[in-house]
C-alpha positions as CSV (number, residue, x, y, z in Angstrom):
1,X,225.3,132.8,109.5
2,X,222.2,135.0,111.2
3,X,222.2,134.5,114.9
4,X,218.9,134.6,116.6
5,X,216.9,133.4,119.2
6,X,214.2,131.0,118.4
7,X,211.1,130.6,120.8
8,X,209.3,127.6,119.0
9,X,209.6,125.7,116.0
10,X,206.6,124.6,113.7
11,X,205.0,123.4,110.2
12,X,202.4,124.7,107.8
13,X,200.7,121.8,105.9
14,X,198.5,122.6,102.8
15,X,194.8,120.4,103.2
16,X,191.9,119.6,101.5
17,X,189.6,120.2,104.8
18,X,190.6,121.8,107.6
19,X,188.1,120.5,109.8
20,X,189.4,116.8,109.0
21,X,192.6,117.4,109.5
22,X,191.8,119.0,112.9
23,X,189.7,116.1,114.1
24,X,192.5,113.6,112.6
25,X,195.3,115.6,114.6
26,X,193.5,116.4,117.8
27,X,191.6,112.6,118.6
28,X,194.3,110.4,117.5
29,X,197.6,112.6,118.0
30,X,196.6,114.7,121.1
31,X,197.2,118.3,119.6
32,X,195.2,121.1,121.0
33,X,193.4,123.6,119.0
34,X,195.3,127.5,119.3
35,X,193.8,128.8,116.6
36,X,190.6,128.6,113.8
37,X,190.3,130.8,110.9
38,X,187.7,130.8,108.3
39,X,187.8,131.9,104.9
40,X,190.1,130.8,104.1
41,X,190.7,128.0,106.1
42,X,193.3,127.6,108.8
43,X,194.3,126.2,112.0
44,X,196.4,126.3,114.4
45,X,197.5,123.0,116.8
46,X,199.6,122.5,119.8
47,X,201.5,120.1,121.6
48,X,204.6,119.8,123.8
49,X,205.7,123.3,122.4
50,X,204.9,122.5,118.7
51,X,203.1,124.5,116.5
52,X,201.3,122.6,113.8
53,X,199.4,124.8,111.1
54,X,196.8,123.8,108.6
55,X,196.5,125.9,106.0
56,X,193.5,125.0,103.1
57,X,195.0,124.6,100.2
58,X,195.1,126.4,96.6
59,X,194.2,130.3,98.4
60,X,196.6,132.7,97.6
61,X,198.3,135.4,100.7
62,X,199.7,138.4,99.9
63,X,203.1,137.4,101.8
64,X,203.7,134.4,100.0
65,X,203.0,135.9,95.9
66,X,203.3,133.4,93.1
67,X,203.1,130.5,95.7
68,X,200.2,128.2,96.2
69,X,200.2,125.8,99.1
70,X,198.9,122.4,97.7
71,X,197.9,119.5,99.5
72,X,199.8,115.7,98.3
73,X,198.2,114.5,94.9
74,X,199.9,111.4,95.4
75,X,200.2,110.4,98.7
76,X,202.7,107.4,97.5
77,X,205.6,110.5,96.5
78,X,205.4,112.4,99.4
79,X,207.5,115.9,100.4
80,X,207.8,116.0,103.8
81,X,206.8,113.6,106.7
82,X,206.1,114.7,110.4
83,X,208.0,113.4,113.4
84,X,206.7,112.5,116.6
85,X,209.5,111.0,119.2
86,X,207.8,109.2,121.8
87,X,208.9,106.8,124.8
88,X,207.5,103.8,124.0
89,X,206.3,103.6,120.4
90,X,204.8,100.1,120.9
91,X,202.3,101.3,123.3
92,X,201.6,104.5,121.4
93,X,201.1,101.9,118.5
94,X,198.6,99.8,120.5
95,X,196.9,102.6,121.4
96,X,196.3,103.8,118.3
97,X,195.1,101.2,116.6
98,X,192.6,100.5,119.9
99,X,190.9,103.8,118.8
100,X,190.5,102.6,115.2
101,X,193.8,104.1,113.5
102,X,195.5,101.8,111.3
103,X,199.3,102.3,110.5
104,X,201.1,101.8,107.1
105,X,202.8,98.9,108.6
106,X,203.6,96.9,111.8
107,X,206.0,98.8,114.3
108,X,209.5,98.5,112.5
109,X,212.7,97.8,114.6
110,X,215.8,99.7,112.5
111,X,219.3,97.9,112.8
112,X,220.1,101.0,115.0
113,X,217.9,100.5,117.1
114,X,214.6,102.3,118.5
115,X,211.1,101.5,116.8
116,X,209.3,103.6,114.7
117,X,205.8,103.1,112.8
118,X,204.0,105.4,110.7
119,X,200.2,106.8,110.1
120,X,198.7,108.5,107.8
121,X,196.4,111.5,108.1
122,X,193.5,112.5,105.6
123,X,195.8,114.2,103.4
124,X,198.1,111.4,103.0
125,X,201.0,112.6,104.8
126,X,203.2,110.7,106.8
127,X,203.6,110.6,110.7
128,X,206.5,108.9,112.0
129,X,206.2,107.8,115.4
130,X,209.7,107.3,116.9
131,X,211.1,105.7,119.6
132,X,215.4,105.9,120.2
């Protein structure tokens, strides 16, 4: 197993616009803007020591051959889903939905306990917002 030291862990996500997915990520979710890149597309978002990159999907990169990032095209079979754990997910639900955002579903309480709902951004993927 390679040993090394990690400073900070993040995600690339493939989207249609990456102006959208900014403004989605930065008003309702509180990331900051790092980075923006044109042509192609890209951006890079902060928060809490995450990185969060958006990528513009279909362009090819020279350190990636052969692989195109794409965005969902079905956002009912998704890939991957984000994570955010939170305090109080309630109140981070209340809040959201006082600024307009609508979850999938009510806050759900798991057997095991905690509460956790999720949005959706304008891609269609999936951000859990968890309480323990």
């Amino acid at each position: 197993m390679a040993v090394f030291p990690v400073t900070r862990i993040g995600a690339i996500l493939a989207v249609r616009s990456v102006s959208a997915s900014v403004a989605f990520y930065t008003r309702h979710l509180g990331f900051a803007v790092e980075a923006v890149y044109e042509d192609p597309g890209y951006a890079t978002l902060v928060r809490d020591g995450v990185r969060l990159s958006l990528a513009e999907q279909g362009h090819p990169a020279p350190d990636r051959p052969g692989i195109d990032l794409l965005a969902p095209l079905d956002p009912t079979k998704l890939q991957v889903a984000l994570v955010l754990e939170v305090a109080d997910a309630r109140s981070v639900h209340a809040a959201l939905a006082a600024d307009g955002l609508a979850s999938v579903a009510p806050p759900f309480e798991p057997p095991w306990g905690g509460c956790r709902f999720f949005v959706a951004d304008p891609d269609g993927y999936l951000v859990e917002v968890e309480q323990h």
